[in-house]
N, C-alpha and C positions, 0 to 999 in steps of 0.2 A: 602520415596516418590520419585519416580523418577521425574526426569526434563523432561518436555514436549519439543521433538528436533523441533525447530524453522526451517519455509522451508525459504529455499532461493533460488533469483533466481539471474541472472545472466543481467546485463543491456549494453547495450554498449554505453558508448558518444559519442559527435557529430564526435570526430576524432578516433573512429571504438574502442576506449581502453576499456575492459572491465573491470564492477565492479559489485563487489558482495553486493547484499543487500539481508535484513533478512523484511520478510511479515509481514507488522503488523497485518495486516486484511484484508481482501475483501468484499466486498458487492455489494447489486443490487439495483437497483430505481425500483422501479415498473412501476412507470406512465412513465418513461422514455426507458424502457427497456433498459438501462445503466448497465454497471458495472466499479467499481471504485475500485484501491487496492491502497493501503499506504504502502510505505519500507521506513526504514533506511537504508543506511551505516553501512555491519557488523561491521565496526573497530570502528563505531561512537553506537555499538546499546548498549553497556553498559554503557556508558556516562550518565548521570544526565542530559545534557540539548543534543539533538538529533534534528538533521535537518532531516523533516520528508518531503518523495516525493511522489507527488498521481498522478496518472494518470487513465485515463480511459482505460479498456482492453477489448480486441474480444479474444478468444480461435480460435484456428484457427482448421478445419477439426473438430469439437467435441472430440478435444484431450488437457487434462487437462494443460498439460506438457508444450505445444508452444501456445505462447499467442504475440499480438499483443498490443505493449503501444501507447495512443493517447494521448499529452497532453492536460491538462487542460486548455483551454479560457477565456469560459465564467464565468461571476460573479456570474452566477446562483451555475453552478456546483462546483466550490468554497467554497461556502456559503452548501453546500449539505455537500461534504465534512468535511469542518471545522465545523457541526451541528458535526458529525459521529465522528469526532476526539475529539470532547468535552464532549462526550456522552460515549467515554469509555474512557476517563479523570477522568470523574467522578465516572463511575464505579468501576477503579483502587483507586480511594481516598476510597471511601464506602470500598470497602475489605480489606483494607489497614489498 
């Protein structure tokens, strides 16, 4: 059974340093026309407990590759979020 190669992308912090994180998932809202993706920290992504980052993205030019991250605010989209991250919480238990 081969290993399914995990994408990553590339984030930069507030002082320009770049860091590599691995995609948990991505998804859309419907009612919102939102999209939201979740990365770890590749060095943190085999870890047993994992600091998880969500932010909301725009694709920019309808090009898969360059995307735009907005962070998260409101309590709403939070709460979206953290439904989405419990929801394949639980999935990963079930298969498990």
């Amino acid at each position: 059974m081969a290993l399914e190669e995990k994408e990553r992308i590339i984030i930069p912090d507030d002082n320009g340093d770049e860091h590599l994180f691995e995609v948990l998932f991505t998804f859309d809202v419907d009612d919102t026309n939102q999209s939201y993706i979740a990365v770890v920290p590749v060095e943190q992504a085999e870890d047993d407990e994992v600091e998880v980052y969500a932010f909301r993205y725009e694709e920019k030019d309808n090009d898969d590759e360059d995307l735009s991250l907005f962070p998260i605010e409101s309590d709403e989209e939070w709460e979206i979020v953290e439904e989405m991250l419990q929801t394949l919480a639980d999935e990963d238990e079930d298969e498990n």
